[in-house]
N, C-alpha and C positions, 0 to 999 in steps of 0.2 A: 719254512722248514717242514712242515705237517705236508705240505705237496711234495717235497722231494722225498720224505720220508714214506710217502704213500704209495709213489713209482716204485724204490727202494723195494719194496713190500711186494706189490705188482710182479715187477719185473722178476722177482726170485721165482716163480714160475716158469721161466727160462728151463727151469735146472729138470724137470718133469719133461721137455722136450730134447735132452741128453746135451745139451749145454754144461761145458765144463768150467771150472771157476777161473781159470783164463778168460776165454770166449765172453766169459759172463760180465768180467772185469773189464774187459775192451768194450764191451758194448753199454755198459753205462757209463765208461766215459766217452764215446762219443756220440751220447742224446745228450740235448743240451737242457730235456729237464729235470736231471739228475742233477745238475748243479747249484737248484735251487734247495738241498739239503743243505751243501758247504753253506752256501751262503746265509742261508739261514742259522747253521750255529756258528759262525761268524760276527751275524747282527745281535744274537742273544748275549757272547762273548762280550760284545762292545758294549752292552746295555747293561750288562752286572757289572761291568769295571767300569761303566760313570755314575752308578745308583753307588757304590762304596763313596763313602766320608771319606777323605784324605785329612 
């Protein structure tokens, strides 16, 4: 999550070279290490709902 969040961060830089938030939005989804953010709050997702007590 902290790597994709780090690109996330990165990449917003884009927007300084007249990148619109279209453009901006098609191009982080098609790098594929943007989707190491989903994923990562995905596994934290999964990790707090098996630490709860039932």
């Amino acid at each position: 999550m902290t790597i994709g969040f780090f690109y996330f961060i990165v990449y917003s830089n884009l927007f300084t070279f007249g990148y619109s938030i279209k453009e901006y939005l098609i191009f982080m989804a098609s790098n594929i290490k943007n989707y190491t953010l989903i994923l990562g709050i995905i596994l934290l997702l999964i990790a707090f709902r098996k630490g709860k007590k039932l």
